[in-house]
C-alpha positions in Angstrom: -7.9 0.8 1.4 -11.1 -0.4 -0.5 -12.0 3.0 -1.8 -9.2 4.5 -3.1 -9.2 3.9 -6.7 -12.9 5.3 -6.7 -11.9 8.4 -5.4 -8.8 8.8 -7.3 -10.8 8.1 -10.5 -13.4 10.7 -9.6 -10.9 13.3 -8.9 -8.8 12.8 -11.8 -11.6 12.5 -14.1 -14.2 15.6 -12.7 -11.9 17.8 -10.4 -8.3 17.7 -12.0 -8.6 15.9 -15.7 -4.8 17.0 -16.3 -3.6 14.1 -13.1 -3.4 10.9 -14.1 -4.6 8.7 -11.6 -1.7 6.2 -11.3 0.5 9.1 -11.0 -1.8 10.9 -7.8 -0.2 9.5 -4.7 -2.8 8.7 -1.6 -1.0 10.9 0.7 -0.5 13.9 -1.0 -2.8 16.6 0.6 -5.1 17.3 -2.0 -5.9 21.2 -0.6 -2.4 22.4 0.0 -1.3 20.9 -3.7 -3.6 22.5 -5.1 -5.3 19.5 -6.7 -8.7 20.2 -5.7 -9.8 23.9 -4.7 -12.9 25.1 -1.9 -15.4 24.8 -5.1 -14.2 21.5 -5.7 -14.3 20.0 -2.2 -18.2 21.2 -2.4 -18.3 18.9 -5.6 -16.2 16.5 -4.1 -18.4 16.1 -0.8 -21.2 15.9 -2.9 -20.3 12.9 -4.8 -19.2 11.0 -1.4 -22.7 11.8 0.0 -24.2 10.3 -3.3 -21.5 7.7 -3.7 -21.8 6.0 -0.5 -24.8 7.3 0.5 -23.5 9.3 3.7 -25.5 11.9 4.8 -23.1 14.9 5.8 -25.8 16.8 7.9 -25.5 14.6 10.7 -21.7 14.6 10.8 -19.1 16.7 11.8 -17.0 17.6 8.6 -14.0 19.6 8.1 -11.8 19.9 5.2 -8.8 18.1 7.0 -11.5 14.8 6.3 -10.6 15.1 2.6 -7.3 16.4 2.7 -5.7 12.9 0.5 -7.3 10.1 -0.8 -6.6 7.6 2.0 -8.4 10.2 5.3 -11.0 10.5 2.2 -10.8 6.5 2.4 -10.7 6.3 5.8 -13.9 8.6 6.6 -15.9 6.8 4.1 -15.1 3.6 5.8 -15.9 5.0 9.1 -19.4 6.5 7.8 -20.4 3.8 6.2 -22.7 0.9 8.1 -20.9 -1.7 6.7 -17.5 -0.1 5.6 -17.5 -0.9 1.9 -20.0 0.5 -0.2 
């Protein structure tokens, strides 16, 4: 997917510095690891809505839509007119 080496840079660099991000699979679920925590996912959503400009007021969010970096991926793609950035 076209967007996971941004996110896996942004969490490895902002949210979890000690991962490095060739060793962060896609499909590990971020929440349950313990790689990102419920302060974190507010940062994290934050940077997707200024990232790729999607505005999370008018969408239905729930932390299952960030639990590894591909559904992160896959609901930028889908919220995004064009599906890149």
């Amino acid at each position: 997917m076209i967007h996971e080496q941004n996110i896996k840079a942004y969490i490895c660099e902002e949210l979890a510095p000690d991962i490095d991000p060739a060793s962060l699979p896609t499909n590990i679920d971020l929440l349950s690891n313990g790689v990102i925590d419920s302060l974190s996912l507010v940062r994290f959503i934050i940077w997707i809505e200024e990232e790729y400009g999607i505005s999370m007021d008018s969408i239905d969010i729930a932390p299952e839509d960030f639990g590894s970096v591909e559904k992160v991926s896959t609901f930028i793609e889908l919220h995004t007119v064009s599906g890149i950035d």
